[in-house]
OpenMM code with the backbone's topology and positions (N, CA, C; nanometers):
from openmm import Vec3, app, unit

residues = "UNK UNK UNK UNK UNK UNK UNK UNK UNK UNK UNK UNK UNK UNK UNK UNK UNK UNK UNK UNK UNK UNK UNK UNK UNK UNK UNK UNK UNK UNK UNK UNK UNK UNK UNK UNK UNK UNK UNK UNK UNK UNK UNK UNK UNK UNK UNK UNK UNK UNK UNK UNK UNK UNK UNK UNK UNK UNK UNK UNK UNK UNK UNK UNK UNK UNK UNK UNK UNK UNK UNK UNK UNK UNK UNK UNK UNK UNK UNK UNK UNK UNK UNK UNK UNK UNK UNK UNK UNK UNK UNK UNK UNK UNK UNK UNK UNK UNK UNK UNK UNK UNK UNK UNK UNK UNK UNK UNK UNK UNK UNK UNK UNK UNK UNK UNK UNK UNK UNK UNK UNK UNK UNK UNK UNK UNK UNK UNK UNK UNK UNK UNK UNK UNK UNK UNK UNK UNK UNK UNK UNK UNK UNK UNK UNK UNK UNK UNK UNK UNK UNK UNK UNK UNK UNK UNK UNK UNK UNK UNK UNK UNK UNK UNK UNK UNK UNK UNK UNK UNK UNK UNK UNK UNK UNK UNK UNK UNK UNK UNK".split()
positions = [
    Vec3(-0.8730, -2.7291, -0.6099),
    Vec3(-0.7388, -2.7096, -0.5595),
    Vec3(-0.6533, -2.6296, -0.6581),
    Vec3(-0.6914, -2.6583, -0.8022),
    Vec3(-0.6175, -2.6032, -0.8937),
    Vec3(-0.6377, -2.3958, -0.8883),
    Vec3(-0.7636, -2.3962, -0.8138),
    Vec3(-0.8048, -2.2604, -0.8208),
    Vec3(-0.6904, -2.1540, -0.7550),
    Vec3(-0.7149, -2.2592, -0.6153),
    Vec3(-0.6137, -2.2114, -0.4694),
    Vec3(-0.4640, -2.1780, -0.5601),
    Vec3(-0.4048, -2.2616, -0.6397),
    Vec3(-0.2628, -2.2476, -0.6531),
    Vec3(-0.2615, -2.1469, -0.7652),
    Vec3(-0.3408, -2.0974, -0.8595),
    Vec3(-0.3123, -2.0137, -0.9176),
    Vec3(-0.3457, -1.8423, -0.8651),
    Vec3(-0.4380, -1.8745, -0.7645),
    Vec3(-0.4209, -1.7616, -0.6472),
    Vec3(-0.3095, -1.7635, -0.5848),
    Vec3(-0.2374, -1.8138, -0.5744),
    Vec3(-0.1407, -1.8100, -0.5068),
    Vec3(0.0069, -1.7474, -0.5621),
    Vec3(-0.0272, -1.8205, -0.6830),
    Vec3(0.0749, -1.7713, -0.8243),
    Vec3(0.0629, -1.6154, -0.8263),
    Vec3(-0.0543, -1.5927, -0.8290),
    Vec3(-0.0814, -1.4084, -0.8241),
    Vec3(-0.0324, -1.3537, -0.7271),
    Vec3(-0.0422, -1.4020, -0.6027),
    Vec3(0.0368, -1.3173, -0.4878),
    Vec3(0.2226, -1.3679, -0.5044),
    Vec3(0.2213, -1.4631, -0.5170),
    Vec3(0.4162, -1.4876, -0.6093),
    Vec3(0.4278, -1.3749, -0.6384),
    Vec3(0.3702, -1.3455, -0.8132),
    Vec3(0.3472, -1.2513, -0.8891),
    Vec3(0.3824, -1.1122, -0.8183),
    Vec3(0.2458, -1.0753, -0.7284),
    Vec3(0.2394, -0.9462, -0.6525),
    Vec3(0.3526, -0.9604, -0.5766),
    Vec3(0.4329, -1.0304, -0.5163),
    Vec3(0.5423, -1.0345, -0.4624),
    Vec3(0.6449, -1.0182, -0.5420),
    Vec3(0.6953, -1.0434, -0.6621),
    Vec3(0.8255, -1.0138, -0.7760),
    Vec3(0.7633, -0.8441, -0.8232),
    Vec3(0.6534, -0.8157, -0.8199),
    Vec3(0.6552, -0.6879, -0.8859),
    Vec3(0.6687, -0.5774, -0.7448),
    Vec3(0.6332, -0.5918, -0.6032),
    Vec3(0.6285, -0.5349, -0.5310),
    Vec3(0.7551, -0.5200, -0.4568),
    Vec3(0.8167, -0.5846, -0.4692),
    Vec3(0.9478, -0.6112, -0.3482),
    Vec3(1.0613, -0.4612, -0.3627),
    Vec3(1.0555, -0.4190, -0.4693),
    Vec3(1.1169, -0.2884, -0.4980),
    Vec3(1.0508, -0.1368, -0.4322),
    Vec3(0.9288, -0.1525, -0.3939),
    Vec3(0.8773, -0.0514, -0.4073),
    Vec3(0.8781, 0.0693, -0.3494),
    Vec3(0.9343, 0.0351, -0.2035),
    Vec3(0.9632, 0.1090, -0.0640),
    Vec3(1.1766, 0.1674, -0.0538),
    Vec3(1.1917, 0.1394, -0.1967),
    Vec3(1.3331, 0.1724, -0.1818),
    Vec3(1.3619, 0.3243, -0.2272),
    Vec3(1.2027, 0.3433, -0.3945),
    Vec3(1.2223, 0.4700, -0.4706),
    Vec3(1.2212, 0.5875, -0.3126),
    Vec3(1.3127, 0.7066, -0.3839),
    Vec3(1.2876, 0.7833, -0.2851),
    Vec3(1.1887, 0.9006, -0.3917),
    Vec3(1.1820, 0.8744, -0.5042),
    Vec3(1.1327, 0.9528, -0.6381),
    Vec3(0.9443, 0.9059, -0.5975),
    Vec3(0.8794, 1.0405, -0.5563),
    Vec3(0.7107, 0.9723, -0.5003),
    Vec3(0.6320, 0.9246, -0.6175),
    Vec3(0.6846, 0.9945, -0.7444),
    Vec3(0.6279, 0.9523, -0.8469),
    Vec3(0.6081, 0.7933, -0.8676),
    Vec3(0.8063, 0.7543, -0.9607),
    Vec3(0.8030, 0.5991, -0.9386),
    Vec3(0.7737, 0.5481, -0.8141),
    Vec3(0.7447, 0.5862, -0.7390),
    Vec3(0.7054, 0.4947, -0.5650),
    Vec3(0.5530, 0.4701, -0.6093),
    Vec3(0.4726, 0.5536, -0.6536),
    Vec3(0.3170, 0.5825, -0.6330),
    Vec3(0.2588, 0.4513, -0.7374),
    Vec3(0.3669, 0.4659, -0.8676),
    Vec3(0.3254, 0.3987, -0.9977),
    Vec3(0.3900, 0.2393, -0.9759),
    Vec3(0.4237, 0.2104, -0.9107),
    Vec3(0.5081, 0.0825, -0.8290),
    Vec3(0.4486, 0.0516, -0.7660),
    Vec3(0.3582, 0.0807, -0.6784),
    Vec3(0.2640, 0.0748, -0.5323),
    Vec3(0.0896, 0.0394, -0.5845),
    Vec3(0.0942, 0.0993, -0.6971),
    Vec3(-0.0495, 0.1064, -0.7791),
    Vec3(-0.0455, -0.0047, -0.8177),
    Vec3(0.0602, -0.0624, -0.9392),
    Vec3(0.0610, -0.1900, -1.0117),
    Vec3(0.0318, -0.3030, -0.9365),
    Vec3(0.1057, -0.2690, -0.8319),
    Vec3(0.1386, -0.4207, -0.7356),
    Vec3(0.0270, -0.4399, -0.6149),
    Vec3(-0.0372, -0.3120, -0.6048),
    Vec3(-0.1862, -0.3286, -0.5554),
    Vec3(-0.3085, -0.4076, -0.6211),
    Vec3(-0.3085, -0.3292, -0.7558),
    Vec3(-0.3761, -0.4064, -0.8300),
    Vec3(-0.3608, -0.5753, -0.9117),
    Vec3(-0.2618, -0.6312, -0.8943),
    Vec3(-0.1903, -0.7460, -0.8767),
    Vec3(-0.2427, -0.8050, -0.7403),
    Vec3(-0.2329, -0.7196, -0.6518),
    Vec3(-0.2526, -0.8116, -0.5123),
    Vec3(-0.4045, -0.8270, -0.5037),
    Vec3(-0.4207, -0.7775, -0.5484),
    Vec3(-0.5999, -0.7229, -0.5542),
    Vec3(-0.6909, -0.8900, -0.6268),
    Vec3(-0.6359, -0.8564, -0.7239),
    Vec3(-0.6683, -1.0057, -0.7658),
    Vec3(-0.6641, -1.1127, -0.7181),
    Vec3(-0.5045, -1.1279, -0.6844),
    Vec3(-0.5080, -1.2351, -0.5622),
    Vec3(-0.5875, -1.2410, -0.4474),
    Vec3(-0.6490, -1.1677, -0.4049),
    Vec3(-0.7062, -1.1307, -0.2757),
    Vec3(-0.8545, -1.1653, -0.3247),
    Vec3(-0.9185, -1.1138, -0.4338),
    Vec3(-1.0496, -1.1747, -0.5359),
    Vec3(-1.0402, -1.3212, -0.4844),
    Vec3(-0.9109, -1.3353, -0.5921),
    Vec3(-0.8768, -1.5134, -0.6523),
    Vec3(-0.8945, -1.6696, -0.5057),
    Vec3(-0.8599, -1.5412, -0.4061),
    Vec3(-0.8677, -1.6231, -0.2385),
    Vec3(-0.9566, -1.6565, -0.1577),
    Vec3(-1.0930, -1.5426, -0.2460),
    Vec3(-1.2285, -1.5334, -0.1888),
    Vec3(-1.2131, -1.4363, -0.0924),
    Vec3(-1.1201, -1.3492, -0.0208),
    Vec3(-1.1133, -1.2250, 0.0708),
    Vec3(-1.1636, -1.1354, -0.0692),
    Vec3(-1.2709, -1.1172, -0.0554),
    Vec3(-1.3490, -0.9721, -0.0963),
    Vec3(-1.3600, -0.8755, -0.0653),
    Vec3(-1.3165, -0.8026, 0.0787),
    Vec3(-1.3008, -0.6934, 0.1462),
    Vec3(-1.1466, -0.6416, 0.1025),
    Vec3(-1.0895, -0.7641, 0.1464),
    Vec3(-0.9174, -0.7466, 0.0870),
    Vec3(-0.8832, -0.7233, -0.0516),
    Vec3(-0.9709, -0.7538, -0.1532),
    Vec3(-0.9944, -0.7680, -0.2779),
    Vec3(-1.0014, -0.5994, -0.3468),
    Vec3(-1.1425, -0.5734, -0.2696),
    Vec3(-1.1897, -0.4400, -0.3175),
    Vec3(-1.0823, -0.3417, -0.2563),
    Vec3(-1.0116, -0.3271, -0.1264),
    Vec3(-0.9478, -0.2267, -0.0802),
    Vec3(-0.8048, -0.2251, -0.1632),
    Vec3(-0.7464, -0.3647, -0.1967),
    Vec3(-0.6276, -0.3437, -0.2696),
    Vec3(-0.6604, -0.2687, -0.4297),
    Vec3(-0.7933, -0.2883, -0.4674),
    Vec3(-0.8328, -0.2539, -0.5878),
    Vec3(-0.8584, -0.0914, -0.6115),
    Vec3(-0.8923, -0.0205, -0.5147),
    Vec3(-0.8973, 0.0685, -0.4549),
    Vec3(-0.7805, 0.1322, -0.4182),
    Vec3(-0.7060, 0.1089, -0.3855),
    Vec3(-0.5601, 0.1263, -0.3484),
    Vec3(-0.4863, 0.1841, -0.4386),
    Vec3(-0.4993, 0.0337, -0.5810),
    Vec3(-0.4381, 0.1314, -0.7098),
    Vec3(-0.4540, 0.2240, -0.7843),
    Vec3(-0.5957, 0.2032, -0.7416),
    Vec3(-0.6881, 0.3708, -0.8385),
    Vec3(-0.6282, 0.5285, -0.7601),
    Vec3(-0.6662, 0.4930, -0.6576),
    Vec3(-0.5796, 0.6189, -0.5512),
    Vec3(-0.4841, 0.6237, -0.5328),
    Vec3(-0.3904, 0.5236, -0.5705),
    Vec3(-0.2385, 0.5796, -0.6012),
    Vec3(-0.2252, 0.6419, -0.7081),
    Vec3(-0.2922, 0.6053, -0.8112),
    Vec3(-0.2494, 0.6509, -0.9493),
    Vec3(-0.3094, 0.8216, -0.9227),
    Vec3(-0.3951, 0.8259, -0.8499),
    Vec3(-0.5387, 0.9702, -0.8696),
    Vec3(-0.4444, 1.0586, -0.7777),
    Vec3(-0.3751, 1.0383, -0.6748),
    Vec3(-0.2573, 1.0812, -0.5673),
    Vec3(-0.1513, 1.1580, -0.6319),
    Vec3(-0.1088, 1.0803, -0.7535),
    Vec3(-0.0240, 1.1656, -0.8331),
    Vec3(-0.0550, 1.2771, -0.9096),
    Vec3(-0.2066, 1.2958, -0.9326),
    Vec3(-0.2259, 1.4295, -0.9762),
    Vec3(-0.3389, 1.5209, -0.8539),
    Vec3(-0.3588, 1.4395, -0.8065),
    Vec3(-0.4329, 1.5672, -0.6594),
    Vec3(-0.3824, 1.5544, -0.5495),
    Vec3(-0.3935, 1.6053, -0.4474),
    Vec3(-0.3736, 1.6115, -0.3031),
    Vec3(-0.5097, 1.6587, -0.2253),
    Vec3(-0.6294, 1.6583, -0.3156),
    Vec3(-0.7876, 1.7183, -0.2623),
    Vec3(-0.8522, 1.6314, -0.1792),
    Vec3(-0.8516, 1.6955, -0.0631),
    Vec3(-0.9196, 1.6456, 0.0998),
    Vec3(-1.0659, 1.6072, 0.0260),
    Vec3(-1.1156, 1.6178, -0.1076),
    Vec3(-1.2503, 1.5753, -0.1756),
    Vec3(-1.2245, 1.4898, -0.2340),
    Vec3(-1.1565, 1.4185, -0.2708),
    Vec3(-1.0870, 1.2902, -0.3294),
    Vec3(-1.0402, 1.2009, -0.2100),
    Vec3(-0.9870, 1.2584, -0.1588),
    Vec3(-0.9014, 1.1937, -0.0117),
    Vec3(-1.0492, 1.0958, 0.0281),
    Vec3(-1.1473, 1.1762, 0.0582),
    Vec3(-1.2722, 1.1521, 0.1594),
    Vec3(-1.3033, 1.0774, 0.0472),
    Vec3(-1.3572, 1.0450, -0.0814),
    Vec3(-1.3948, 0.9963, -0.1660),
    Vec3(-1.3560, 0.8372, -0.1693),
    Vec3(-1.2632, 0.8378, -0.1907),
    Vec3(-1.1903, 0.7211, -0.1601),
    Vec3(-1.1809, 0.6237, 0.0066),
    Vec3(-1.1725, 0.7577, 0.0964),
    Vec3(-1.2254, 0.6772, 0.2378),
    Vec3(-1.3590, 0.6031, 0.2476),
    Vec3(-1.4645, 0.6589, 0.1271),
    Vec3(-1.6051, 0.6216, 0.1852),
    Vec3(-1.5782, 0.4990, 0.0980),
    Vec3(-1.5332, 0.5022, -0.0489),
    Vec3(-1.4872, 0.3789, -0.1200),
    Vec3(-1.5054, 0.2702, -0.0456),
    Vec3(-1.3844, 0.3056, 0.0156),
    Vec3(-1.3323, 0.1549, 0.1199),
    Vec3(-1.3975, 0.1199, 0.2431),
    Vec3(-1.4810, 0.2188, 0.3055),
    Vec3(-1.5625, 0.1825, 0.3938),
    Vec3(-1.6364, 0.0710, 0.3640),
    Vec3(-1.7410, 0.1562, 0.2518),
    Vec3(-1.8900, 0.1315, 0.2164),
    Vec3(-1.8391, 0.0000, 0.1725),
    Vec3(-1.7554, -0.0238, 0.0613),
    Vec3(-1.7512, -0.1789, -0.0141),
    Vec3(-1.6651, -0.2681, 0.0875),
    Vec3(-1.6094, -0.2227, 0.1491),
    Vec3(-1.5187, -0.2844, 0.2653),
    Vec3(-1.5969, -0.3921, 0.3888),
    Vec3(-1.6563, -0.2777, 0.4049),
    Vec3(-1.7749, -0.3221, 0.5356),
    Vec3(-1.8691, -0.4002, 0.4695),
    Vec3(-1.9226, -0.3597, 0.3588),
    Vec3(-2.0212, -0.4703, 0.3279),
    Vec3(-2.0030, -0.5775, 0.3142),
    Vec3(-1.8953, -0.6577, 0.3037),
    Vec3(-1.8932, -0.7728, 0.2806),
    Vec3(-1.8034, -0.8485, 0.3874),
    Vec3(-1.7418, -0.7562, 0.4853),
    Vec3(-1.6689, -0.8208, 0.6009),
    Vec3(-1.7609, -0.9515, 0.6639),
    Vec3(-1.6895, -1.0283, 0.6965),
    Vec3(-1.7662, -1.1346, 0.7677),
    Vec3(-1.6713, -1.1624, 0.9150),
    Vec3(-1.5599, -1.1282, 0.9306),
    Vec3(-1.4717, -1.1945, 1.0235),
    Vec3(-1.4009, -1.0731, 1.0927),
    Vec3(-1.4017, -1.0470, 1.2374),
    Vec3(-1.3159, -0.8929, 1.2169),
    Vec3(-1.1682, -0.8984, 1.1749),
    Vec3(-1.1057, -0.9845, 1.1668),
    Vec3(-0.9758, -0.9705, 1.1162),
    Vec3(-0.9601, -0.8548, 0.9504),
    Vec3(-1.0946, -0.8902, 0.8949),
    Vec3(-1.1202, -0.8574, 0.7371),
    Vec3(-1.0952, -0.7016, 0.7966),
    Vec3(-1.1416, -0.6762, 0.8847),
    Vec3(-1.1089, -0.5011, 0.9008),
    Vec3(-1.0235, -0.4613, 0.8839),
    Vec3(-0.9128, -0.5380, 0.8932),
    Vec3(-0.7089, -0.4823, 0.8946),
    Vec3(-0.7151, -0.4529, 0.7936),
    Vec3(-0.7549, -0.4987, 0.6261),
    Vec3(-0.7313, -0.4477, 0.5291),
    Vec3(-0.8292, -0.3138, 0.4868),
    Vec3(-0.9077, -0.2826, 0.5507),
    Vec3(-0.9802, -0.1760, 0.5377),
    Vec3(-0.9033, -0.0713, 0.6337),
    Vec3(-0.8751, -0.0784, 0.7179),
    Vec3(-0.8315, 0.0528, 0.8120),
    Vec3(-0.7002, 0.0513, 0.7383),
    Vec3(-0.6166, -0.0396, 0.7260),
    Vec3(-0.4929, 0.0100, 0.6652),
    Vec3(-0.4783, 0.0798, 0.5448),
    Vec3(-0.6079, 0.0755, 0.4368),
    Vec3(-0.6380, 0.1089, 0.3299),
    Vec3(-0.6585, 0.3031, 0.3631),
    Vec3(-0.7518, 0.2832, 0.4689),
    Vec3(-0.7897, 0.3849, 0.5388),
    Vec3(-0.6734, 0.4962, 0.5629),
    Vec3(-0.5832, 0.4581, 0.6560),
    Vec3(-0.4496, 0.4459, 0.6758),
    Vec3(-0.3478, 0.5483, 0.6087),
    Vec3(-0.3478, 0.4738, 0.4670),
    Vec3(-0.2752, 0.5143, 0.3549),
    Vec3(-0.3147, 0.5607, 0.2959),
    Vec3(-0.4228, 0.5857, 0.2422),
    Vec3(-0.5068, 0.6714, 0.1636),
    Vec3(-0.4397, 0.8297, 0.2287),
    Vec3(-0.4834, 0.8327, 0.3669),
    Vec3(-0.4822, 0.9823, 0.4159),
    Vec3(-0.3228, 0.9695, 0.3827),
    Vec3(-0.2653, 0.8994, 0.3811),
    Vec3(-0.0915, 0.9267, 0.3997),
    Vec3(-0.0659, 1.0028, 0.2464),
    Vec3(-0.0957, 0.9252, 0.1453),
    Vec3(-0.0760, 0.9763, 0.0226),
    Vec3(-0.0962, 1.0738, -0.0175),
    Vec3(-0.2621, 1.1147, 0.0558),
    Vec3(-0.2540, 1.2928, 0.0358),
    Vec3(-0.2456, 1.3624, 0.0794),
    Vec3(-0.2110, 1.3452, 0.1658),
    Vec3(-0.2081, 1.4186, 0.2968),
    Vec3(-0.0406, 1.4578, 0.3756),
    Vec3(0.0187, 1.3622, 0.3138),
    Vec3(0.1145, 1.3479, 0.3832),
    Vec3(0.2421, 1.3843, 0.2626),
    Vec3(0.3914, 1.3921, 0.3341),
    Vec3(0.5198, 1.3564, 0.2065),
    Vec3(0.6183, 1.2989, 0.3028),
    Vec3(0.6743, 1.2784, 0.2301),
    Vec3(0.8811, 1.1729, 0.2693),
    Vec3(0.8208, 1.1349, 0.3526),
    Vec3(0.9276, 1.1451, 0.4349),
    Vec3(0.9458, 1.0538, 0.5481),
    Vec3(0.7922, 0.9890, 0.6315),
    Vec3(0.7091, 1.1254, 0.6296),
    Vec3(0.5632, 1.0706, 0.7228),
    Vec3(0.4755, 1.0171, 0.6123),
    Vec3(0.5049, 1.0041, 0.5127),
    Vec3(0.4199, 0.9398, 0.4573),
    Vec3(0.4683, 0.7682, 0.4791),
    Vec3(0.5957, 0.7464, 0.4308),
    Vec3(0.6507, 0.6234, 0.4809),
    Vec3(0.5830, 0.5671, 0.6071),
    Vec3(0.5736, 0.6500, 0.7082),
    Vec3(0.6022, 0.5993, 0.8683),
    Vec3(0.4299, 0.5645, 0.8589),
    Vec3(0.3539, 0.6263, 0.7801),
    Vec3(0.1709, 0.5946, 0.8123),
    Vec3(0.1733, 0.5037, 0.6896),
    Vec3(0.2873, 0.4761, 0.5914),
    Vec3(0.2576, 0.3251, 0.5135),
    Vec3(0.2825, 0.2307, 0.5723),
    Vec3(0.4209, 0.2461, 0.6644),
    Vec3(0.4705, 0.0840, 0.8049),
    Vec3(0.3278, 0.0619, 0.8384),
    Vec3(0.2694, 0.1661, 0.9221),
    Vec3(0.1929, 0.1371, 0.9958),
    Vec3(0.0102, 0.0442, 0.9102),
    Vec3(0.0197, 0.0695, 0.7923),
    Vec3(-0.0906, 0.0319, 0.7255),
    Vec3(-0.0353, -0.1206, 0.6801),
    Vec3(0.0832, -0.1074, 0.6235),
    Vec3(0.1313, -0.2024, 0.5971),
    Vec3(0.1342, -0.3482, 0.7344),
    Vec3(0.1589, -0.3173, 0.8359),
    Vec3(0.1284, -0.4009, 0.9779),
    Vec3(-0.0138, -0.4291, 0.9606),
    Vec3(-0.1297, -0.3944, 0.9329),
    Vec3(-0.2446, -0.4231, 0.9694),
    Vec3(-0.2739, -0.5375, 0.8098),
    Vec3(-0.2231, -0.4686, 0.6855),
    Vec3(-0.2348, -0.5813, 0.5619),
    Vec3(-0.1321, -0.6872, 0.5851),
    Vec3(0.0041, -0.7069, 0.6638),
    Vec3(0.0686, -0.8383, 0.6700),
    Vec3(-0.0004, -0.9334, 0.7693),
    Vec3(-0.0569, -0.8609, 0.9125),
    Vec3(-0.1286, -0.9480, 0.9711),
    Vec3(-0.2327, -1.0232, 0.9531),
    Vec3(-0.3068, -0.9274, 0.8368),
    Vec3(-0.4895, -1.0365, 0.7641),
    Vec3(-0.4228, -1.1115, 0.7213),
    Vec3(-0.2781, -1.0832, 0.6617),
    Vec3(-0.2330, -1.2062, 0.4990),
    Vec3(-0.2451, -1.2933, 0.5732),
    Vec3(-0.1439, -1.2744, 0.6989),
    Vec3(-0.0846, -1.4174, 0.7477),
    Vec3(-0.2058, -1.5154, 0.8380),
    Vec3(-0.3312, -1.4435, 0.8389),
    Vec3(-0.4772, -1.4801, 0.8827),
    Vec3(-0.5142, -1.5127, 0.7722),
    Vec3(-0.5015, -1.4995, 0.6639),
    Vec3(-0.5967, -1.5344, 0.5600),
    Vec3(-0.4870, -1.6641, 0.4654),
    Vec3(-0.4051, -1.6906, 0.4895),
    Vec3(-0.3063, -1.8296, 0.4436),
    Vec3(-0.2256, -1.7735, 0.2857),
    Vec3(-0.2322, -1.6053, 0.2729),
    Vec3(-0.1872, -1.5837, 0.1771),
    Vec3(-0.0424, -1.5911, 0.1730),
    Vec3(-0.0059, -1.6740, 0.0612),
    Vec3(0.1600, -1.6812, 0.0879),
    Vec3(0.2775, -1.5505, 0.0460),
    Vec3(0.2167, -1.5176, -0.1124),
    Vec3(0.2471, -1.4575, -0.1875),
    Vec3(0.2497, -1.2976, -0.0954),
    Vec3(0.0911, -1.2935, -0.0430),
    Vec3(0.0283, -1.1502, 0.0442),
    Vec3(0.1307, -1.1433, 0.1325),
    Vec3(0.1479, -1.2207, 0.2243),
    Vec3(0.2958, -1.2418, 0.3550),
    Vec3(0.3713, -1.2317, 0.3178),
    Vec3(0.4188, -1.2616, 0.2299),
    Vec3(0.5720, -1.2604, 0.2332),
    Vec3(0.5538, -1.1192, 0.1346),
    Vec3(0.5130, -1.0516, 0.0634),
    Vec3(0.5136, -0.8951, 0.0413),
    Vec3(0.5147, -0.8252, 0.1133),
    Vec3(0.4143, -0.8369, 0.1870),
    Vec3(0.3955, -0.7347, 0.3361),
    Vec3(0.4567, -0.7286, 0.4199),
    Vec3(0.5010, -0.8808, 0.4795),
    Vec3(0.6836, -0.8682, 0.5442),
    Vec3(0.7288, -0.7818, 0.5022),
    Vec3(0.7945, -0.7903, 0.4005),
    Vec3(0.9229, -0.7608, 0.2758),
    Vec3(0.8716, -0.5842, 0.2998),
    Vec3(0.7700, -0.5909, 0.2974),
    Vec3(0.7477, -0.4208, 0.2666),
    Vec3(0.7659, -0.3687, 0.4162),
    Vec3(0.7154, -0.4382, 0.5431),
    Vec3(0.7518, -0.3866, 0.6709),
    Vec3(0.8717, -0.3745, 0.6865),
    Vec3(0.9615, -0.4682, 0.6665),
    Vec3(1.1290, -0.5195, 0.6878),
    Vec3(1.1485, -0.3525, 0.6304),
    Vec3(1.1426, -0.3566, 0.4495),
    Vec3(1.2146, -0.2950, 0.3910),
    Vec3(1.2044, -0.1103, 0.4088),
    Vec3(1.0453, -0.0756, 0.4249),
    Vec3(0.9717, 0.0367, 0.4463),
    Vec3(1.0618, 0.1163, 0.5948),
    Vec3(1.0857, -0.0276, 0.7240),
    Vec3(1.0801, 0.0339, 0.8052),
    Vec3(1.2384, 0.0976, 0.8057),
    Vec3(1.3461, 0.0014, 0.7701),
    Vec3(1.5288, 0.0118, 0.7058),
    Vec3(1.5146, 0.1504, 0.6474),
    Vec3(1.4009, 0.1800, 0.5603),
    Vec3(1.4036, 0.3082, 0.4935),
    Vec3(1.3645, 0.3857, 0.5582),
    Vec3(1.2979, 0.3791, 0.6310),
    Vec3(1.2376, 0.4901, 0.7254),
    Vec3(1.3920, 0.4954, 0.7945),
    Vec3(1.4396, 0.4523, 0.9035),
    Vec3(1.5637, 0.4676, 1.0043),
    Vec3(1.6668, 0.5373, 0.8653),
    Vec3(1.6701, 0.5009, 0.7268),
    Vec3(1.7987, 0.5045, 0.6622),
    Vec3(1.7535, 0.6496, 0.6621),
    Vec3(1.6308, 0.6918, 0.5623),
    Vec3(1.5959, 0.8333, 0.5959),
    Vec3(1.6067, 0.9160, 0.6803),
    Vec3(1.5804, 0.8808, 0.8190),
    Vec3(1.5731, 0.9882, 0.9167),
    Vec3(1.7253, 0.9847, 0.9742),
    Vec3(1.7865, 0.8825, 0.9500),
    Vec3(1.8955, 0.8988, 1.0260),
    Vec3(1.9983, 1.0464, 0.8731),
    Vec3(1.9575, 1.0359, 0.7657),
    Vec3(2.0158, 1.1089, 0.6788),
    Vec3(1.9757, 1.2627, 0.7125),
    Vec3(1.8407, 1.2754, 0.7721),
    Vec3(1.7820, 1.4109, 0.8018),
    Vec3(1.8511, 1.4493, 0.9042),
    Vec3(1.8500, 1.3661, 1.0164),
    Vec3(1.9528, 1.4081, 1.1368),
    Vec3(2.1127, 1.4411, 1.0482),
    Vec3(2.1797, 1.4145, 0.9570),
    Vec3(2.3446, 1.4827, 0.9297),
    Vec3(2.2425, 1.5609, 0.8470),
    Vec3(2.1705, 1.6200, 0.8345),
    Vec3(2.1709, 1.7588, 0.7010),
    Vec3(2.0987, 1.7335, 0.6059),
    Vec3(2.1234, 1.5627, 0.5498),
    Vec3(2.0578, 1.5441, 0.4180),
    Vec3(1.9490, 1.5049, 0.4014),
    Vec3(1.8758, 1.5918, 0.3057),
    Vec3(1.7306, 1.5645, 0.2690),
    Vec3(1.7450, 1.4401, 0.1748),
    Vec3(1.6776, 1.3184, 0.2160),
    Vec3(1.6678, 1.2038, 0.1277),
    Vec3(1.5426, 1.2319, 0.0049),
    Vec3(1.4879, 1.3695, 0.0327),
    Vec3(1.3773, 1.3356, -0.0605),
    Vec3(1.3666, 1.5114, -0.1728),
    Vec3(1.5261, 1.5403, -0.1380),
    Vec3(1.5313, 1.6686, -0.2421),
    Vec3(1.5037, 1.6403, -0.4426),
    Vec3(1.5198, 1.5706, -0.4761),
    Vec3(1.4830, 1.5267, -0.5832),
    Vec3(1.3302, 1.5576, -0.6361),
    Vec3(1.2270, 1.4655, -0.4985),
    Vec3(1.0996, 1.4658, -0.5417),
    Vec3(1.0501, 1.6528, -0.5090),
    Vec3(1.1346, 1.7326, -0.4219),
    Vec3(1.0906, 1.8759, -0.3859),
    Vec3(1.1315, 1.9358, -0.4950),
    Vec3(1.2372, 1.8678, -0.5823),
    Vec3(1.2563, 1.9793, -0.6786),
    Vec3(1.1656, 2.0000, -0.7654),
    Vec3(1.0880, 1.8765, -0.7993),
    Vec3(1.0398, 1.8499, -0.9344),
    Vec3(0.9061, 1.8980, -0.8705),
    Vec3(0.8462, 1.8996, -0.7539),
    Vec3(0.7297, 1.9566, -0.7065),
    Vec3(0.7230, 2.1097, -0.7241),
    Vec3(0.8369, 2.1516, -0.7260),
    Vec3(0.8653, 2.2972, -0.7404),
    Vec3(0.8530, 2.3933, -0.8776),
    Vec3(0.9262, 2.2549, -0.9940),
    Vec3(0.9392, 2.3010, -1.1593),
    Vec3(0.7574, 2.3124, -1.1871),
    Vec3(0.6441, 2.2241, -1.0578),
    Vec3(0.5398, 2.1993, -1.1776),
    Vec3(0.4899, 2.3116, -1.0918),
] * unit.nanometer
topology = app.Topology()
chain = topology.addChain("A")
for resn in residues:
    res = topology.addResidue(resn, chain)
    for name in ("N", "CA", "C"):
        topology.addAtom(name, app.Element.getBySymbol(name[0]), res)
């Protein structure tokens, strides 16, 4: 029992370091915020015995961090087979799939994608990891993944409603894409 509660402590944990993360409009601090608290959740997800959920959050942080210096459709795919191959192998339940396709999901969003559509294909990844949590009794996992749907999606509407008057919510991260 003592095991269960310090898994649990880790998703707490992954929940105090994650709850910020969907506010940066800067992709950098967003990417390096998103990585940490993956790999945090990742553990927890180990610590719970979800091993599919385990490896894809673990996975998650490596390709956030690798996101910030490529955008290569050969990395992109690299990382899809990642999460397949170790994903699938150890699924036992189909629910375990939500954290693999959402992994799936976001992966392509990160490199594939910027602002605003990258947000709108994280909601959507993010829905498939709050629904395993709340299948898999993670407390810490739920109530992040809420928090990140709630907060992701406020940002999405706060964003687009700023694009509709004129303003780019994400001129900051274009500038600095521009200096490199």
């Amino acid at each position: 029992m003592t095991a269960y509660w310090i898994a649990q402590g880790v998703g707490v944990l992954a929940f105090a370091v994650g709850i910020t993360t969907f506010i940066n409009r800067d992709e950098r601090r967003f990417k390096l915020q998103l990585a940490g608290y993956s790999a945090i959740i990742g553990l927890h997800f180990f610590l719970m015995g979800a091993t599919p959920a385990g490896f894809s959050a673990e996975l998650n942080a490596v390709r956030t961090v690798i996101s910030l210096r490529t955008r290569s459709v050969w990395v992109m795919s690299l990382f899809i087979a990642l999460t397949l191959g170790l994903g699938l192998a150890k699924f036992t339940h189909l629910m375990e799939l939500l954290p693999i396709v959402g992994t799936v999901a976001s992966t392509w969003a990160l490199f594939r994608c910027k602002g605003l559509t990258t947000r709108c294909v994280m909601w959507c990844s993010t829905a498939c990891w709050v629904t395993h949590n709340f299948w898999l009794g993670s407390i810490g996992g739920t109530l992040i993944e809420g928090s990140f749907l709630i907060m992701n999606g406020l940002n999405i509407i706060r964003f687009w409603r700023m694009q509709k008057r004129g303003i780019d919510p994400f001129l900051v991260e274009k500038k600095v894409q521009e200096q490199e």
